[in-house]
MOPAC internal coordinates of N, CA, C and O (Angstrom, degrees):
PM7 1SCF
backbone

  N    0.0000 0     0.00 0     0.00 0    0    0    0
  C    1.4419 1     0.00 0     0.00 0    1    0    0
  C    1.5280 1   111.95 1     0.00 0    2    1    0
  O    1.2310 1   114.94 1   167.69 1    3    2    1
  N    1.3017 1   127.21 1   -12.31 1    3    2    1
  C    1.3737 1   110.84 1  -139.57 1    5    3    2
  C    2.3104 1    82.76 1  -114.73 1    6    5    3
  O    1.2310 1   127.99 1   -24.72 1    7    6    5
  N    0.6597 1   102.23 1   155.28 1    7    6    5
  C    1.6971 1   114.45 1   169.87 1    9    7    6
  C    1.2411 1   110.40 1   -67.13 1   10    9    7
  O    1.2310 1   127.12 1   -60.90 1   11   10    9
  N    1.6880 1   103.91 1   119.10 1   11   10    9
  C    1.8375 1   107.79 1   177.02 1   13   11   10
  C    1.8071 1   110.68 1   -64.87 1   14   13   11
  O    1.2310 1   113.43 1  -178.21 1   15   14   13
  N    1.1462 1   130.03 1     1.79 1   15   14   13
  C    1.2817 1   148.35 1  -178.65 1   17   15   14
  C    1.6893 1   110.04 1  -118.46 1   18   17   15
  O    1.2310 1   132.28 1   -27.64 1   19   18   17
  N    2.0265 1    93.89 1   152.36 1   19   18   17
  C    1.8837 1    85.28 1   163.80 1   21   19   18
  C    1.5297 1    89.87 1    86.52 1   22   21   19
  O    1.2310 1   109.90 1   100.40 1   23   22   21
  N    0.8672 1   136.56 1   -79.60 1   23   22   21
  C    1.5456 1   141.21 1  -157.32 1   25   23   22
  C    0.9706 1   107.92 1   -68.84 1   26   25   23
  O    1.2310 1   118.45 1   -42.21 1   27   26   25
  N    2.0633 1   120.56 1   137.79 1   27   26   25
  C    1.7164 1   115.96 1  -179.85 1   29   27   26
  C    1.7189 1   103.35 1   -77.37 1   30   29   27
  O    1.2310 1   127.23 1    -6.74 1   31   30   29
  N    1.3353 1   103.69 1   173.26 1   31   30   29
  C    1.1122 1   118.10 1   156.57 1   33   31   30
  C    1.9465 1   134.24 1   -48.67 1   34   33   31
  O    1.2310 1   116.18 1   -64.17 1   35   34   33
  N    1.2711 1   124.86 1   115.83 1   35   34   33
  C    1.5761 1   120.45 1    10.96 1   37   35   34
  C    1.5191 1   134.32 1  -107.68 1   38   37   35
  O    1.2310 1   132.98 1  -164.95 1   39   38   37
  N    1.3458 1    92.52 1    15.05 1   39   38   37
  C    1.5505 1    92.45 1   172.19 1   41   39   38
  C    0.9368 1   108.50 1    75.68 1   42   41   39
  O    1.2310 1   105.54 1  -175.65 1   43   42   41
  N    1.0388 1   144.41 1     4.35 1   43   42   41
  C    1.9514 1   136.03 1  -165.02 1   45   43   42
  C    1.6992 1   135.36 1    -6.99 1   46   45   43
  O    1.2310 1   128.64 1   -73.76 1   47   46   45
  N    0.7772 1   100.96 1   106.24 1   47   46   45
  C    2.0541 1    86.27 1  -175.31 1   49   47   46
  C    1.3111 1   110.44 1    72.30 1   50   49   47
  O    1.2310 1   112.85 1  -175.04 1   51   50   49
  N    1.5720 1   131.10 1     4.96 1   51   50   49
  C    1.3714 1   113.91 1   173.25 1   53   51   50
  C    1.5287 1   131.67 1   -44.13 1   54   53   51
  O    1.2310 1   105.83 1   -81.64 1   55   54   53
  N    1.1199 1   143.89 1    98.36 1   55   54   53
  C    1.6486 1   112.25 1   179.50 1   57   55   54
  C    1.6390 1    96.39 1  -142.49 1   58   57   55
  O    1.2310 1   118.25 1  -151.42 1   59   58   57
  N    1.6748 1   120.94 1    28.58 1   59   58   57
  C    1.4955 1   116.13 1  -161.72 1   61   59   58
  C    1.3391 1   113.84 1     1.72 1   62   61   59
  O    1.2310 1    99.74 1   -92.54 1   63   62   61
  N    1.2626 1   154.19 1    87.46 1   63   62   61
  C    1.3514 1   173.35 1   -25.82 1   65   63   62
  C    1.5568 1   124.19 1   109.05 1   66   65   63
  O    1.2310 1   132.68 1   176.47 1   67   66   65
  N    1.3967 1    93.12 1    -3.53 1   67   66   65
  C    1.9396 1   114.73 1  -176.61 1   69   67   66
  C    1.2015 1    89.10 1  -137.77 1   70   69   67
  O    1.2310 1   102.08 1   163.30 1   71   70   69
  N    1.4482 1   150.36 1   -16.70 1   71   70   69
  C    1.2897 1   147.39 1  -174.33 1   73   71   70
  C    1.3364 1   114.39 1    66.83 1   74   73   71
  O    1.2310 1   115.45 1  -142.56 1   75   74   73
  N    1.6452 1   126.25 1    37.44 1   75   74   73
  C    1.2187 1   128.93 1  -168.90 1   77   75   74
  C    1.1243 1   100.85 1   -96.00 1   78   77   75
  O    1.2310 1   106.62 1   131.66 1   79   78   77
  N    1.3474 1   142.48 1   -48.34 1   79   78   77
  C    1.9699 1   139.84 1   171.16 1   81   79   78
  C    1.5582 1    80.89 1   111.46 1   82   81   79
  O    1.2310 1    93.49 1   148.98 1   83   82   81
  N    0.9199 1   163.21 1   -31.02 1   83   82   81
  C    1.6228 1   151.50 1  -134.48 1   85   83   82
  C    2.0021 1   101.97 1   -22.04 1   86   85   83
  O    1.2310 1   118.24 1   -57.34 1   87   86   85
  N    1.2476 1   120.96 1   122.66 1   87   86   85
  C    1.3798 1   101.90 1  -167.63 1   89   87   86
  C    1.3686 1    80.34 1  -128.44 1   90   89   87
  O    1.2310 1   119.42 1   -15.54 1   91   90   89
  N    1.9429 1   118.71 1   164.46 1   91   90   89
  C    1.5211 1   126.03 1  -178.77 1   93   91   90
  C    0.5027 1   114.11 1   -73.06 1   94   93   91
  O    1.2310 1   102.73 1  -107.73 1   95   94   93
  N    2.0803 1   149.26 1    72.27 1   95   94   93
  C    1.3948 1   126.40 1  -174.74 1   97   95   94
  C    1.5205 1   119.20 1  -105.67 1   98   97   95
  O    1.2310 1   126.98 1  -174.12 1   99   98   97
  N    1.6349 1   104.19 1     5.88 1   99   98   97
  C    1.6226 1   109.68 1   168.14 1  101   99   98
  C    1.1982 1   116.95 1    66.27 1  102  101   99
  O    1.2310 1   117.99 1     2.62 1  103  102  101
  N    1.5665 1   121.43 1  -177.38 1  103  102  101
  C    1.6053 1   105.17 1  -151.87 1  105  103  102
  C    1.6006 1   101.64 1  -132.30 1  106  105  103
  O    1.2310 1   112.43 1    10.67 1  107  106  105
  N    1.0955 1   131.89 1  -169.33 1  107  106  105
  C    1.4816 1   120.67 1   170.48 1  109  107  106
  C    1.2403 1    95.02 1  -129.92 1  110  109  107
  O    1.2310 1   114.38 1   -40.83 1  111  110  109
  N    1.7393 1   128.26 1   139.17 1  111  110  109
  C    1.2580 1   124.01 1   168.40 1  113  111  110
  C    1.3000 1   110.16 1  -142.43 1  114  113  111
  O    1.2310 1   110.70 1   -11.55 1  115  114  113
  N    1.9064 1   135.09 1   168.45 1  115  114  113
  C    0.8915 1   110.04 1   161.67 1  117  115  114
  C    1.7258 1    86.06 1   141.69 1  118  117  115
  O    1.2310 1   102.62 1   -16.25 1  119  118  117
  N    1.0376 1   149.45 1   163.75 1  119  118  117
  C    1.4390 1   143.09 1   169.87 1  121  119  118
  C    1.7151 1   113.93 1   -82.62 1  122  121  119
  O    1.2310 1   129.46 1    -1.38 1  123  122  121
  N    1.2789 1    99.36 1   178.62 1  123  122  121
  C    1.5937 1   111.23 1   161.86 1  125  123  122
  C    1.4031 1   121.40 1   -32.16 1  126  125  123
  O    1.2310 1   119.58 1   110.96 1  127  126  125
  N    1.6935 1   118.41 1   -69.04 1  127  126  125
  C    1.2540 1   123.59 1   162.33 1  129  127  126
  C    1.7678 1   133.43 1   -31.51 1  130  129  127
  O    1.2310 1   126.94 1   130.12 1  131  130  129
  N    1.4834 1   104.26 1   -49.88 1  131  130  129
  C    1.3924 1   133.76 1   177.90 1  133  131  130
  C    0.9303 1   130.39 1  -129.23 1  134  133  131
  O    1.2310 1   111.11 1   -76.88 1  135  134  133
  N    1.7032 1   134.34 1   103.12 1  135  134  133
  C    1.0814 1   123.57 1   170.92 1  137  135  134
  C    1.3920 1   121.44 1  -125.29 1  138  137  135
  O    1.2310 1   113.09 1   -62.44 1  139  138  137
  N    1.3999 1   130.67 1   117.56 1  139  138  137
  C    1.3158 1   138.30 1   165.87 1  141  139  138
  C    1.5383 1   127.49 1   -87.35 1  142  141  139
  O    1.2310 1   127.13 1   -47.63 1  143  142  141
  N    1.4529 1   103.88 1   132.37 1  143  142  141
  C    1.5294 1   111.84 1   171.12 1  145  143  142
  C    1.8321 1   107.61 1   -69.99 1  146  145  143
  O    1.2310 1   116.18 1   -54.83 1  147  146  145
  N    1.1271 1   124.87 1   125.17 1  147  146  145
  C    1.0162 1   125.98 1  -179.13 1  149  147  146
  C    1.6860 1   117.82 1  -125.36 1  150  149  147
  O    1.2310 1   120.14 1   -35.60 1  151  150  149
  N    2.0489 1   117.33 1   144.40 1  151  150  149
  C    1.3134 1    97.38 1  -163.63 1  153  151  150
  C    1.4235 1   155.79 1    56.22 1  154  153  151
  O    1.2310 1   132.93 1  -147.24 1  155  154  153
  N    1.2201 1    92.62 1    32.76 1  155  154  153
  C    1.9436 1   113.03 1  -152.03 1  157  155  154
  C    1.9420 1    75.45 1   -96.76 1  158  157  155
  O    1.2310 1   123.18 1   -65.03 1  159  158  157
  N    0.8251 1   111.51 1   114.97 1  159  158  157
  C    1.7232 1   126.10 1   163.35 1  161  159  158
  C    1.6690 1    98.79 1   120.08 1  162  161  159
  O    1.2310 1   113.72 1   174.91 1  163  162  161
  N    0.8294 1   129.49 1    -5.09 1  163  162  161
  C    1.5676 1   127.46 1  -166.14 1  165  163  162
  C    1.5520 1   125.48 1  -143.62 1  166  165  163
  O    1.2310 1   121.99 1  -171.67 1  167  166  165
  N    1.9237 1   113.79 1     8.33 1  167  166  165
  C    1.5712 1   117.73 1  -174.96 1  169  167  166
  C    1.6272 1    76.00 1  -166.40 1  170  169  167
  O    1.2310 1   130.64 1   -19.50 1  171  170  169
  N    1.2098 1    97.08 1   160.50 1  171  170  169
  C    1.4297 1   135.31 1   147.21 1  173  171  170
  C    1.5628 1   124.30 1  -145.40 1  174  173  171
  O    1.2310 1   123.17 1   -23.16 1  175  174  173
  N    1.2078 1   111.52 1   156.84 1  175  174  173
  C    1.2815 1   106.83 1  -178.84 1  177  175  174
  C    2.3488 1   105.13 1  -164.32 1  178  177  175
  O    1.2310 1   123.88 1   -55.28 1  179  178  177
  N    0.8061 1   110.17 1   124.72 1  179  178  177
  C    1.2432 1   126.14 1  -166.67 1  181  179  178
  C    1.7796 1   129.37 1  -108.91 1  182  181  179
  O    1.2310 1   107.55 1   -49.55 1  183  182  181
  N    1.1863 1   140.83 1   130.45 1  183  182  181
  C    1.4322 1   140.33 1  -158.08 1  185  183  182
  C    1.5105 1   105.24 1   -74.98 1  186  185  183
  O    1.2310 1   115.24 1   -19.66 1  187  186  185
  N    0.9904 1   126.63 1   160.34 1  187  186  185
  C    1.2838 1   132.91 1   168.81 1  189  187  186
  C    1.3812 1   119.99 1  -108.16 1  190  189  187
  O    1.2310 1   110.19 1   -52.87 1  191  190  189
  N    1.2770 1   136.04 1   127.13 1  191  190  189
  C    1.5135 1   121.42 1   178.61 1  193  191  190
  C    1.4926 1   116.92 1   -59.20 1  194  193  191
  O    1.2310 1   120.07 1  -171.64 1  195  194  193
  N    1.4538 1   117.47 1     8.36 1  195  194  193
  C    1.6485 1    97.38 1   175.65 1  197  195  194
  C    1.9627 1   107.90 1  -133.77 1  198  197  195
  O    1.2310 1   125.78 1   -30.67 1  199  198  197
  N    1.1654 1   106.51 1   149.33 1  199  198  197
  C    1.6753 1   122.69 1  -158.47 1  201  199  198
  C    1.6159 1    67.68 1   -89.33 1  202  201  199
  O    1.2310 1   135.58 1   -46.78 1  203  202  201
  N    2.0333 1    87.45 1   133.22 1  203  202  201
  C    1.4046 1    93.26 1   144.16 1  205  203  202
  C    2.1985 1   128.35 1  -103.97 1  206  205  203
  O    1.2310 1   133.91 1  -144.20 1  207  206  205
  N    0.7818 1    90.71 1    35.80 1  207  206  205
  C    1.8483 1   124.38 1   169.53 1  209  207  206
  C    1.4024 1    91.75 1    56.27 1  210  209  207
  O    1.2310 1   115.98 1  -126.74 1  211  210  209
  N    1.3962 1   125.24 1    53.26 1  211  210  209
  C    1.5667 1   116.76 1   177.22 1  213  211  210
  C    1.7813 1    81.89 1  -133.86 1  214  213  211
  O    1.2310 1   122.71 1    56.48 1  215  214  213
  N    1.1179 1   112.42 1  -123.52 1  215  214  213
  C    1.6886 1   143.13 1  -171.75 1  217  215  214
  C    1.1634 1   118.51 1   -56.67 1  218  217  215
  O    1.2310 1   122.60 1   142.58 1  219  218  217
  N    1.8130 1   112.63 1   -37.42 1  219  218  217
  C    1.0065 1   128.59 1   173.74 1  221  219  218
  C    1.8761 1   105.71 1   143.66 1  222  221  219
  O    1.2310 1   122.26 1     8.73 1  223  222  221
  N    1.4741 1   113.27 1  -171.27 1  223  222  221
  C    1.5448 1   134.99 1  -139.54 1  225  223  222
  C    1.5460 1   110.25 1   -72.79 1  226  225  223
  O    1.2310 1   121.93 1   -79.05 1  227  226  225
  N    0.6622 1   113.91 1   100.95 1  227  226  225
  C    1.5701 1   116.70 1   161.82 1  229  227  226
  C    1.6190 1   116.05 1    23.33 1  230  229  227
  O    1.2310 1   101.16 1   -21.57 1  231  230  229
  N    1.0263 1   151.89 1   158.43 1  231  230  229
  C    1.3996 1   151.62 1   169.50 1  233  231  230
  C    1.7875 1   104.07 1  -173.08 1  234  233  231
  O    1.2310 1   135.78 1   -48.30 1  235  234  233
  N    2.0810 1    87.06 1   131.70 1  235  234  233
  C    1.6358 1   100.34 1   177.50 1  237  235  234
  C    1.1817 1    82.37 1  -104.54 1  238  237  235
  O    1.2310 1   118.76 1   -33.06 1  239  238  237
  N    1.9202 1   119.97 1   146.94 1  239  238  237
  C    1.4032 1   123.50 1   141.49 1  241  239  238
  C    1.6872 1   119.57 1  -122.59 1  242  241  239
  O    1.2310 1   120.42 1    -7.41 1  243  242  241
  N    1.3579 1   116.81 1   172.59 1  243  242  241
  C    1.3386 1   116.44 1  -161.17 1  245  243  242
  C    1.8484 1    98.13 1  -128.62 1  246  245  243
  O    1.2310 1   110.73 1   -21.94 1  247  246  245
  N    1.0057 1   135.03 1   158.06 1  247  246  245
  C    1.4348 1   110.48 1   162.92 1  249  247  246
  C    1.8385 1    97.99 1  -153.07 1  250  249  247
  O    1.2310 1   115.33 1   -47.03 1  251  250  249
  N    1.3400 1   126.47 1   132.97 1  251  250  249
  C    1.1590 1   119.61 1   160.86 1  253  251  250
  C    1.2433 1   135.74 1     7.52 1  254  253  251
  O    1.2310 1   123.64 1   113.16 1  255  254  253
  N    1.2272 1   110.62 1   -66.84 1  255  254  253
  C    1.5026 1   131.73 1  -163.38 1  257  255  254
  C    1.0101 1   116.19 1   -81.56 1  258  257  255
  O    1.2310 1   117.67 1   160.10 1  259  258  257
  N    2.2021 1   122.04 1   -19.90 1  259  258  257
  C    1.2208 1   124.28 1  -154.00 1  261  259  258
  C    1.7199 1    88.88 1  -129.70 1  262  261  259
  O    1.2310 1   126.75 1   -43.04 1  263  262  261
  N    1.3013 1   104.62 1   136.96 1  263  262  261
  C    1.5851 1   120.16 1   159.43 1  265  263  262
  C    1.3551 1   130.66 1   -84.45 1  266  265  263
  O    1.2310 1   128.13 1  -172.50 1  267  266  265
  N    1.2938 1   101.95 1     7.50 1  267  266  265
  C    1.6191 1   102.44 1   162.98 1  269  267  266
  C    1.4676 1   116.86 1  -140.03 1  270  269  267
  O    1.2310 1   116.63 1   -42.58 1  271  270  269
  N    1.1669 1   124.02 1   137.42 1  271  270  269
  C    1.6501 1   138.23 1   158.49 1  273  271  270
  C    1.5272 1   100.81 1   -36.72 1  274  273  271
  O    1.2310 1   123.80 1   -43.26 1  275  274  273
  N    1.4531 1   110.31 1   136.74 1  275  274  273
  C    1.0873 1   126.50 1   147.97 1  277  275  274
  C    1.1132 1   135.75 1  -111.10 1  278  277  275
  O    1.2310 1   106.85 1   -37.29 1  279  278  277
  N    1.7779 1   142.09 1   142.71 1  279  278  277
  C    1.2616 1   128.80 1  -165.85 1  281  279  278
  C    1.4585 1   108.29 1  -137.33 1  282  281  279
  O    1.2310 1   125.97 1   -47.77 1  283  282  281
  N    1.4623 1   106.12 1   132.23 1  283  282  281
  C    1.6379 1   107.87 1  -162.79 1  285  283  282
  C    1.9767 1    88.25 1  -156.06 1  286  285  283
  O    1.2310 1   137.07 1   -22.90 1  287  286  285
  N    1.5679 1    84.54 1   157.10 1  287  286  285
  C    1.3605 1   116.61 1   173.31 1  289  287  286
  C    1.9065 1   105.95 1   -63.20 1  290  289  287
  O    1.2310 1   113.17 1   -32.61 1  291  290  289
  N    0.9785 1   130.52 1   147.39 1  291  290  289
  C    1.9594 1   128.66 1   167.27 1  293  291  290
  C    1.0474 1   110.19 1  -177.59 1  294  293  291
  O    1.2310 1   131.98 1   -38.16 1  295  294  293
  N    1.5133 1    94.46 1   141.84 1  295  294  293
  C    1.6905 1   117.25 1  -162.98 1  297  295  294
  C    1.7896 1    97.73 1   -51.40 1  298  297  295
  O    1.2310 1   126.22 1   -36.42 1  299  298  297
  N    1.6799 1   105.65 1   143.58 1  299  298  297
  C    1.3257 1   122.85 1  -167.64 1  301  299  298
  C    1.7848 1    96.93 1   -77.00 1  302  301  299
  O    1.2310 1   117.59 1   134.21 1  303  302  301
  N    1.2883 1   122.19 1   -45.79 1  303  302  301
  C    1.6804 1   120.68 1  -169.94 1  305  303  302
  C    1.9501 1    99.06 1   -55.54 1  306  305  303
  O    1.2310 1   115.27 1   167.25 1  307  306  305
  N    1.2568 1   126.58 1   -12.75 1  307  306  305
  C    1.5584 1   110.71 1   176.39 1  309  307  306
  C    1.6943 1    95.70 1   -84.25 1  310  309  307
  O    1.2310 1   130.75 1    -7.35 1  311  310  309
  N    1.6261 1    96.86 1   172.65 1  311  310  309
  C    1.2575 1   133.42 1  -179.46 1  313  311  310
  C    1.5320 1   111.07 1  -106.59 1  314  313  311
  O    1.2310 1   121.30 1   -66.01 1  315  314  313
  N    1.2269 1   115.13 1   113.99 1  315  314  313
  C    1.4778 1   137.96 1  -175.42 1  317  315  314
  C    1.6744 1   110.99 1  -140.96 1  318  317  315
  O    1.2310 1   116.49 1   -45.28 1  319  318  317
  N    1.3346 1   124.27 1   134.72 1  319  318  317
  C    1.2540 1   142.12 1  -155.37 1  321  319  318
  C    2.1095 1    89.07 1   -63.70 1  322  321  319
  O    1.2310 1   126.94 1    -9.09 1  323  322  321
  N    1.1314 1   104.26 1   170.91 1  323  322  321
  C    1.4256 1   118.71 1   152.99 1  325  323  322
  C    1.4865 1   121.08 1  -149.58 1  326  325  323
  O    1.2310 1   125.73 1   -18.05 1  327  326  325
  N    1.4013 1   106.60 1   161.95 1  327  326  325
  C    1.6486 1   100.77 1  -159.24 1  329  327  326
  C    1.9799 1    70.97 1  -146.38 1  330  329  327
  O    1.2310 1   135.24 1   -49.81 1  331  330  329
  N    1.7582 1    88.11 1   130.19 1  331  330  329
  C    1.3947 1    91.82 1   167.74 1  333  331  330
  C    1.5674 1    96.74 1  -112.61 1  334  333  331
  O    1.2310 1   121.89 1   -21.81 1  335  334  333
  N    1.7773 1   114.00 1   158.19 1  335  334  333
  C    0.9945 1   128.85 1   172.27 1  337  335  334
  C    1.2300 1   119.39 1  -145.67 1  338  337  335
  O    1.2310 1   120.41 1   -28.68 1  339  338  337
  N    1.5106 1   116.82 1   151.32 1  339  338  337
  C    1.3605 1   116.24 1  -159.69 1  341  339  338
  C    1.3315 1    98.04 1   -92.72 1  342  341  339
  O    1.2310 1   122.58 1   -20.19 1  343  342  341
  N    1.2704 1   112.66 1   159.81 1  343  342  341
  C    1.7565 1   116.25 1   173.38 1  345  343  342
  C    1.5445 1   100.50 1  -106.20 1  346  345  343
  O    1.2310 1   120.10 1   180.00 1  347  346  345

């Protein structure tokens, strides 16, 4: 998933191979008061169209270092990329 480009060293498992581009654009976190962009060259992580009825929506992330996607529940008030796709 993740873009053979853009990403530091070592990139792990890069070979976009699903043709998804996954690129590092990092996440925004932090409340109302404060909010920081965080990891912007080195993670991504993206919303899912479906609520898992707790905190809020689904989220895949990717990170440099790691060769596999992870998928977890995260609070809806942060900033996480979206990727629309056609069916």
């Amino acid at each position: 998933m993740k873009s053979t480009a853009l990403w530091p060293s070592p990139n792990t498992d890069a070979t976009n191979s699903s043709g998804f581009t996954a690129l590092p654009a990092g996440i925004r976190e932090g409340s109302a008061l404060s909010w920081s962009f965080n990891a912007i060259g080195t993670y991504c992580s993206w919303w899912s169209s479906t609520d898992n009825g707790t905190i809020g929506p689904w989220q895949c992330s990717l990170t440099y270092a790691g060769g596999s996607a992870f998928i977890t529940s995260y609070d809806r008030t942060a900033g996480l990329s979206v990727r629309c796709v056609k069916d």
